[in-house]
N, C-alpha and C positions, 0 to 999 in steps of 0.2 A: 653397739649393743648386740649380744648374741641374739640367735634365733635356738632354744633348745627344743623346739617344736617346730617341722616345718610338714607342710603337710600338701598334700599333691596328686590331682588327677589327669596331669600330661593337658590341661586347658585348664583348670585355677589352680594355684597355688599361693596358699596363707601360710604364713611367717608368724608365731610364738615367741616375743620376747620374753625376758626373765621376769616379766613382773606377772604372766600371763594373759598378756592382750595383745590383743590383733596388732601387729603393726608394716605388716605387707600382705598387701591383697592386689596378686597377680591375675586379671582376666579378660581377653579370652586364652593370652598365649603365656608359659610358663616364662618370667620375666618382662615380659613387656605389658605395659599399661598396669605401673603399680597405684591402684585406686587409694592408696593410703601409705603413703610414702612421706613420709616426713614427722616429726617427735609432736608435733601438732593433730596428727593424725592416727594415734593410737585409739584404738576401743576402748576405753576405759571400763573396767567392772568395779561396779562400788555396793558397798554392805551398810546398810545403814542398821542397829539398832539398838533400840531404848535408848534415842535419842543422839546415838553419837554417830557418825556419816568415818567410813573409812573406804578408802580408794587402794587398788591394790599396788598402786606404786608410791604410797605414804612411807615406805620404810618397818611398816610394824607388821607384813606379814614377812610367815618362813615359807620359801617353797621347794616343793621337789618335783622334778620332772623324769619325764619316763617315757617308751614303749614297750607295754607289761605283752602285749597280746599277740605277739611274730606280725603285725602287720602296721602300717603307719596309722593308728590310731593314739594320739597322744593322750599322755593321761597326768594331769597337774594336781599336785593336792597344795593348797596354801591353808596355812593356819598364822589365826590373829589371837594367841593368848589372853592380849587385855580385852577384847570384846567375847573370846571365848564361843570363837566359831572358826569350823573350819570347813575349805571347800573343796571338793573332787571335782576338776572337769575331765570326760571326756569328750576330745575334741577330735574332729574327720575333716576330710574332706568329700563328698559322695562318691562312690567309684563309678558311677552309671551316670549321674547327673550335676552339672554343676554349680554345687550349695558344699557350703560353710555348715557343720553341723556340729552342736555344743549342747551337751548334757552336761549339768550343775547340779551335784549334790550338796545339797548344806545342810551340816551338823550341828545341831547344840550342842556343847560342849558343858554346860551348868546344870546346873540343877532345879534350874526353874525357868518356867516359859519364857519365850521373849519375843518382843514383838521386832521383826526383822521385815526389811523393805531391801528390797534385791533389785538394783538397776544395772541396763545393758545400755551400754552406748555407744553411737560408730560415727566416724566421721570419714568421710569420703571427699577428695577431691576428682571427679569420675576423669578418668583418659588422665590424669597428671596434670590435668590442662592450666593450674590453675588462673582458670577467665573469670571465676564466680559466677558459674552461669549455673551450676546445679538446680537442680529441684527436689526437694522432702515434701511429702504429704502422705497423712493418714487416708487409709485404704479400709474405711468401714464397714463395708463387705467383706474384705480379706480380713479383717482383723491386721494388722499388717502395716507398715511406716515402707514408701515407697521411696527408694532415692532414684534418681535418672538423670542422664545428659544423653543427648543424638541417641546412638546406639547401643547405648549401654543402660541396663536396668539391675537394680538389684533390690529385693523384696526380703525387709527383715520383720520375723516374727519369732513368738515363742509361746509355750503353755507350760500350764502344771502339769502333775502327773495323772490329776482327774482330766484334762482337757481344758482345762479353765485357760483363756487367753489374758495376758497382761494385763493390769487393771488401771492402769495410768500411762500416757505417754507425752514426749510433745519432741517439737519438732523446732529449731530455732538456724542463727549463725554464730559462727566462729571465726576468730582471727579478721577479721573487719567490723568497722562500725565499733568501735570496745567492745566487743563481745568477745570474751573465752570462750563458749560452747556451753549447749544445753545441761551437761554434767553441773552445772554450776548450778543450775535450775532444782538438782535432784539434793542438794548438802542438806535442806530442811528436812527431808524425807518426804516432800511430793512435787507433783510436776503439774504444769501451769495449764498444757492439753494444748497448743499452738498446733493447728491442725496443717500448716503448707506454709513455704519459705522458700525462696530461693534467692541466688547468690551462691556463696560457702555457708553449704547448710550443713547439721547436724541430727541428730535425732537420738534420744533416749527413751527406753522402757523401764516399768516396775509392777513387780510383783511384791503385793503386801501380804507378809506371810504371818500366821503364828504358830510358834516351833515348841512343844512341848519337852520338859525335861529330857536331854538324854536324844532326844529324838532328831529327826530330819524330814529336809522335804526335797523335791527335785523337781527340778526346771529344764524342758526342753527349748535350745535356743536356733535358728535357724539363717541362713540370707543365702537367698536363691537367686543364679545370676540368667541374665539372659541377655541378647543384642538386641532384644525388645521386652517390652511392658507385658506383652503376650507370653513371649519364652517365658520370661521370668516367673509369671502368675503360673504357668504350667507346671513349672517345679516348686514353686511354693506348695499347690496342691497335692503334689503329689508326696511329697512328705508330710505334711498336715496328715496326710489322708492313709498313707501306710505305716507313721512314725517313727520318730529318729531311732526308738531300737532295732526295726526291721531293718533301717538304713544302714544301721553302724554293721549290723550283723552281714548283712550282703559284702559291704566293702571289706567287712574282716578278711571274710570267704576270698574274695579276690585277692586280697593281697598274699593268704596265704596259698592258692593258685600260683601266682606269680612268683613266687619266693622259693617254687619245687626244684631248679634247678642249683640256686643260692644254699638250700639245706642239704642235696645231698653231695655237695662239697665240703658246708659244716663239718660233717661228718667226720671226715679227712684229715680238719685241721685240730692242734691242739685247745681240747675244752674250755678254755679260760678267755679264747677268742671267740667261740662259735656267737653268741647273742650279738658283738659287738662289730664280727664280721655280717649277720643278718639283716644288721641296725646302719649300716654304713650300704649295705649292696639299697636298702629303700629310700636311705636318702638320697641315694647317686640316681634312684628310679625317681624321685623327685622331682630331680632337678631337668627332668628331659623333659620338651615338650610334645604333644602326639604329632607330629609335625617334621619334628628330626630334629632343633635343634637341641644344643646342651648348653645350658646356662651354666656359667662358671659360679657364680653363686646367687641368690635372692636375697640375701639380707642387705637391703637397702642403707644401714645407717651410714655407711660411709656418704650417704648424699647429704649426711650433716656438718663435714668438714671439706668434704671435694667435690670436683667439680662432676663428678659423676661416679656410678656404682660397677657393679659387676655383674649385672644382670644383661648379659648380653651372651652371643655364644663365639669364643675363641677356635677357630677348627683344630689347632692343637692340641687343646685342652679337652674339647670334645675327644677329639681320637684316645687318648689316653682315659679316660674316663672310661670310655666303651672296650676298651682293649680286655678290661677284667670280666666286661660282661659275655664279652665273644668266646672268653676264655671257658667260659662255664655254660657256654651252648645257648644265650640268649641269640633271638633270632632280628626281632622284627625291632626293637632301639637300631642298631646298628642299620639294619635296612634303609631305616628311615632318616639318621643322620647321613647314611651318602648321598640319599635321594637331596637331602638338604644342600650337602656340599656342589654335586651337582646342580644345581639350580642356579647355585651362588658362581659359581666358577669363572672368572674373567678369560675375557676371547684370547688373553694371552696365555692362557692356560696355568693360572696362576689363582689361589686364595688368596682375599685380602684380609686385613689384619684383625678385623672382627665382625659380625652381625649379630643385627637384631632379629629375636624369635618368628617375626615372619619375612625373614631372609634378606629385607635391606641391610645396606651397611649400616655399620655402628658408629659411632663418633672415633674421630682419630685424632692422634697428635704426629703421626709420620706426614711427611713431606713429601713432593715429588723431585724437589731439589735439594741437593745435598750437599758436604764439603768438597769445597775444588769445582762447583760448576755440574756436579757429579746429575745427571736425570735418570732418577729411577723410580720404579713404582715403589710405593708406599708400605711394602709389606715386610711380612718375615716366611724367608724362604722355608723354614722347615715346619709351618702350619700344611703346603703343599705338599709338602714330602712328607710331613706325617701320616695326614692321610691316606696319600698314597700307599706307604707302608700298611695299615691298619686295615684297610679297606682286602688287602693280599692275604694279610691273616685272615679276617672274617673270608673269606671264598674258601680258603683252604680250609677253614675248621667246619664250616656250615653251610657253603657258598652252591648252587647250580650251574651248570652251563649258562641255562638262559639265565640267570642272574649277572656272570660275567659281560654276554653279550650285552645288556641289557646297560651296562655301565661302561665296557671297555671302548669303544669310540669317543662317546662325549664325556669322559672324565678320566679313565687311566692313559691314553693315548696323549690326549694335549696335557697333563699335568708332568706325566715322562718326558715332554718333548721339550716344556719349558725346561724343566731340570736338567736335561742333557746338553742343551744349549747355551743354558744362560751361568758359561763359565767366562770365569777371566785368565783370558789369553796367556798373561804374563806370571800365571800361577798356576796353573791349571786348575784349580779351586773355584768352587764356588760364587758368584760374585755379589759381593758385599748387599746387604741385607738387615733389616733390625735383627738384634738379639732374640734370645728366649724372653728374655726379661723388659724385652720392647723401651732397652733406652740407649743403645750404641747402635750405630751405622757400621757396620765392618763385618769381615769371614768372621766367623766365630770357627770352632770347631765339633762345635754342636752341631750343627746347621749341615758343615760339610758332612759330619757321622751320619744323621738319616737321610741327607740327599744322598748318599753313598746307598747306604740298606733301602731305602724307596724306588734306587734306578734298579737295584739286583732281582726285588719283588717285582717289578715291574717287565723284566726281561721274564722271569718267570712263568706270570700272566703271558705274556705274548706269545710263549714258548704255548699252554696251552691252547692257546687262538690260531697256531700256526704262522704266527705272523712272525717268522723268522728274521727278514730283514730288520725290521723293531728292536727283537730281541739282542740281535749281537750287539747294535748300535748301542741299547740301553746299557748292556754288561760291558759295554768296549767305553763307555762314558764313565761306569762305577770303577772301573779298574784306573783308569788315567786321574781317578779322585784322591783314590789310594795312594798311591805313589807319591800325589803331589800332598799329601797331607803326610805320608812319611819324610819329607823333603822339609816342610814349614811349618809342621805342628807341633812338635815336641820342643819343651825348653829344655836345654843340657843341663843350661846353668841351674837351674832350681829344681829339676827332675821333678817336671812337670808338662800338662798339655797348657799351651798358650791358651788365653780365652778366647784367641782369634788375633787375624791380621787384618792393616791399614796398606792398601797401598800408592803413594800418591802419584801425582798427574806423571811425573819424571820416572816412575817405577820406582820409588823407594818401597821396601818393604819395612815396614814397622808394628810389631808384633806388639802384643798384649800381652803384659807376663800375669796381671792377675787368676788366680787361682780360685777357680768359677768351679762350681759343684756339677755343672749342665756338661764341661767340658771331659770330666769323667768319664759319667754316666753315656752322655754319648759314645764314646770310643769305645766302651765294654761293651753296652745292651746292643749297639747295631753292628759291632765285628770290626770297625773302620782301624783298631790296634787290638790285637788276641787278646783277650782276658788275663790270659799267661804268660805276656809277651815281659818283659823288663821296664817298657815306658809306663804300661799300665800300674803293675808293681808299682814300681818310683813313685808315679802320679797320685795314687792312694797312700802311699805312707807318707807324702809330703804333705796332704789334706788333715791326714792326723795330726803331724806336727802346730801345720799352719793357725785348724780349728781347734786345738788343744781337744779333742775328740775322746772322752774318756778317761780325762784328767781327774777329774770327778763326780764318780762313776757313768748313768747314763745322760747325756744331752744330748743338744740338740745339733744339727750346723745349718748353717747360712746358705743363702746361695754364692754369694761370694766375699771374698775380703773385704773388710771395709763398707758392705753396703749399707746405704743409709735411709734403703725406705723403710718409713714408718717406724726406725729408731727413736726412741726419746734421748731428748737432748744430754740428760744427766746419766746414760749409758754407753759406755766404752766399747762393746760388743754388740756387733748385728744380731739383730734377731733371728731366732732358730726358725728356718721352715720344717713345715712336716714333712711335706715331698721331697727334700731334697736331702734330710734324715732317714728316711727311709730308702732312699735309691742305693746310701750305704749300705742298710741293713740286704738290698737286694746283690749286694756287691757281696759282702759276707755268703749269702748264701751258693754263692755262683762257685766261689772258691771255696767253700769247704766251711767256713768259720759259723757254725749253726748257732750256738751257744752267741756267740756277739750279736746274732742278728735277732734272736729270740729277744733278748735285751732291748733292742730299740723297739722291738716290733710291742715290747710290755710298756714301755717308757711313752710309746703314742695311745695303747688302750688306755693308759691311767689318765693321758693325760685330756683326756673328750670329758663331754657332759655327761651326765649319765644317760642319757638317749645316743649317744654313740656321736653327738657332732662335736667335726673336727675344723679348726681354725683355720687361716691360713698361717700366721707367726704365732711363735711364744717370746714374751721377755724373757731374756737369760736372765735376768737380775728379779724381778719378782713372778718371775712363772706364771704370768698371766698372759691369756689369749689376746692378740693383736690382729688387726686388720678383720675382714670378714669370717663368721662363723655361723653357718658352715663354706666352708670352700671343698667345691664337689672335687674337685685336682687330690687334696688330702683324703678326702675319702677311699678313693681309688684308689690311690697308692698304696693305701692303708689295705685296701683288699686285694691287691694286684700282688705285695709282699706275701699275706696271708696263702694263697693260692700257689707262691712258689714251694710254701712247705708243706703241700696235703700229698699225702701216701696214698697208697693205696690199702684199704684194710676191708 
């Protein structure tokens, strides 16, 4: 289930399903410890009136989503014709503090009074943990429903727009003992008052309103997090105490702060993208936590089919992500993601395959052992080489001396040293590695493309350090890359780049003829075959063929022939990614072909939410979004494309 709402202060981030309710609550680190992670755990908001109880995920409201205001401030209106009410939320996350913050307008829509009962309800399983050890209880002093486990507190409250506090609440479990959750409590239109529970607890509010013809009332909603009862009480206060308009307005203020170097790029690009380039540069801001890492995505639901999500941080993906924001003069994300990569970095000078938001590894499915007996580390070599790469742009576009210093020992040194090293003898290539796509063991020719541009940046750097010996090494390593990827990369027969080489224990070489979208892209963007060159040529107009690319009119392409993640069974064609539809469009614009790239670059605005979030697949067959949205990777791309075509005006 999408997220068309995702909302984010670099330490909580909440996730806006389509039905408008909570169903990821990230805190303290952007992706890790989702306190509401699972279809069990959505916040429900329910309308009860003149008798009849409707829930916003009943089917009977319309909604639309948005960010009207240049800053991540979401804004949801849902309307329920047969009850004849409809509701604006403005939703935040604080930019100073962090709370969840929810303003409810609700309209009558008839012509005569009604008596309307307005409930909030959250369920929390706190740390993911679930041991059913929670604790709910009413906070009579706070006015206030307190949830807690160890270190984690969170304080949910809310008023009218005179100040008046909730007028009913209670407090119960879910999902054990037959208990659905207190929502169930609220279908009559009142609540039973159950002051403390613990287990898997839940907790609901209501406000009993009455709404005169035509008219409205609003509700301010609130949940203040904290690593203690105290934190938490502190920010409860001080929103109580300044109100969620002063709040929302501050946050606005800052985002549109932070957004000054994002608009005067707008500027540049063609108008029809500027809102949805705006809308894509705050989700990507999203998606960082203050910390350095970058979460590939938060929306949790794939934990309802697999065995785990995306809310972790890829250092590939990260680096790419960040590439568009270095491009546009941000300073301190990218700072802060190398401080992370740094930290993370193995003694063999090596990134491993993924981490969690505060810098542990992430869960893996690579091995240390491999086919043929093969002992390798567990990773994918051009996570390291990417960075490395990306880390050379940020210096050069923004970077210090003592910035350089500060990072060139313990991370461009050993990450150059691994990559100039860890070649195989019998190829002069790269030595085999997980894919891009983290599911073959072999050279790709992705891999060797930015281990190639990662050693030349990396001589580069040296070159300013003076560390000459380094530098020829690393350039005399990128040059004998070259050669041997002119020697075993190119397929004649299909004129194309291989997706990479096998070679086994005897030196057989056995290549990989699929035609992989990575294998492209890498050879253009990092220089490993000219842009201009003949293979390159070949290798693009064989992807049109292959991906039927334009056959009718604009779609989408794959990452590779044949693949089969997250295909449905009853569909003969993989699904389109955005990223790797759009590297074409950045192909187009490299050689000249402006007009084909503007096409694809229309074909991914149309095809987001109208808050600008981007999926990571589309179905070719019913053009519906697949796997996670948003996937911060599409977003980027999505801006990183954008950014190749701004002028100067």
């Amino acid at each position: 289930m999408a997220r068309p709402v995702v909302l984010s202060n670099g330490e909580l981030n909440v996730g806006i399903n389509k039905f408008g309710e909570v169903h990821d609550f990230y805190y303290p680190y952007v992706g890790l410890e989702n306190h509401a992670a699972g279809k069990d755990l959505r916040h429900r908001v329910g309308v009860w009136v003149d008798g009849t109880m409707s829930w916003l995920d009943d089917a009977s409201w319309e909604f639309d989503f948005s960010y009207p205001h240049e800053s991540l401030i979401g804004h949801t209106v849902a309307k329920n014709h047969d009850l004849g009410i409809m509701l604006e939320f403005d939703d935040a996350v604080d930019a100073e503090f962090s709370a969840f913050m929810r303003n409810v307008h609700i309209v009558n829509l008839e012509s005569a009074p009604r008596d309307v009962r307005f409930f909030f309800h959250q369920a929390f399983v706190i740390g993911d943990a679930r041991s059913n050890t929670d604790t709910a209880q009413y906070l009579p002093d706070g006015k206030a429903i307190l949830h807690y486990h160890g270190r984690r507190a969170f304080i949910v409250s809310a008023t009218d727009d005179a100040g008046n506090y909730f007028d009913q609440y209670t407090v119960g479990l879910f999902g054990i003992e037959g208990r659905e959750g207190t929502f169930r409590d609220a279908e009559d239109g009142e609540l039973s008052g159950c002051a403390v529970e613990h287990g898997r607890v839940d907790s609901t509010l209501r406000f009993k309103l009455t709404i005169a013809p035509h008219s409205s009332a609003r509700l301010h909603y609130w949940i203040a997090c904290g690593t203690s009862t105290r934190e938490a009480l502190y920010t409860h206060k001080q929103l109580h105490g300044q109100g969620l308009h002063h709040r929302l307005d501050v946050t606005s203020k800052w985002w549109h702060k932070w957004l000054e170097p994002a608009k005067e790029i707008a500027g540049k690009i063609d108008a029809s993208h500027r809102d949805q380039f705006l809308r894509s540069c705050m989700i990507i801001k999203s998606h960082i936590d203050k910390r350095g890492a970058v979460i590939a995505s938060t929306d949790s639901s794939m934990l309802n089919y697999w065995r785990d999500a995306y809310a972790y941080c890829w250092p590939r993906d990260g680096a790419y992500v960040l590439w568009p924001l270095i491009r546009m003069g941000y300073k301190d994300e990218p700072y802060r993601f190398f401080e992370f990569c740094r930290r993370g970095l193995n003694a063999g000078g090596f990134l491993m395959h993924k981490y969690r938001a505060d810098g542990a590894l992430g869960s893996s499915w690579h091995p240390y052992l491999h086919e043929d007996g093969v002992v390798a580390p567990p990773i994918q070599e051009d996570e390291t080489a990417l960075v490395l790469f990306v880390f050379s742009q940020f210096y050069h576009a923004s970077g210090t001396e003592a910035m350089l210093k500060e990072f060139y020992e313990p991370m461009v040194l050993p990450m150059a040293d691994f990559l100039a090293e860890y070649i195989d003898s019998r190829t002069g290539l790269p030595r085999p590695t997980y894919d891009l796509w983290e599911e073959n063991f072999l050279t790709t020719t992705y891999t060797t493309a930015v281990t190639y541009a990662a050693l030349l940046a990396a001589a580069d750097l040296a070159e300013v350090r003076k560390d000459n010996d380094n530098a020829v090494k690393w350039r005399a390593a990128a040059d004998d890359i070259r050669r041997a990827a002119e020697k075993h990369l190119y397929n004649d027969e299909r004129k194309a780049f291989y997706k990479g080489i096998r070679v086994a224990a005897d030196g057989t070489i056995t290549p990989d003829p699929t035609i992989d979208m990575s294998s492209l892209f890498g050879c253009f963007m990092y220089g490993l075959f000219p842009v201009d060159s003949k293979q390159t040529k070949a290798a693009f107009q064989t992807a049109h063929e292959v991906f039927r690319f334009g056959e009718d009119g604009v779609n989408g392409i794959p990452r590779y022939e044949n693949d089969g993640y997250h295909r449905p069974a009853d569909t003969k064609d993989p699904n389109w990614w955005f990223v790797t539809t759009l590297w074409m469009a950045q192909y187009y614009l490299e050689t000249g072909k402006d007009e084909e790239a503007k096409e694809i670059l229309r074909w991914a605005r149309d095809s987001t939410w109208p808050t600008g979030v981007l999926a990571e697949q589309m179905n070719p067959s019913s053009r519906e979004e697949v796997s996670v949205s948003p996937l911060c990777w599409s977003q980027a791309e999505y801006v990183s494309t954008l950014l190749d075509t701004a002028t100067e005006k």
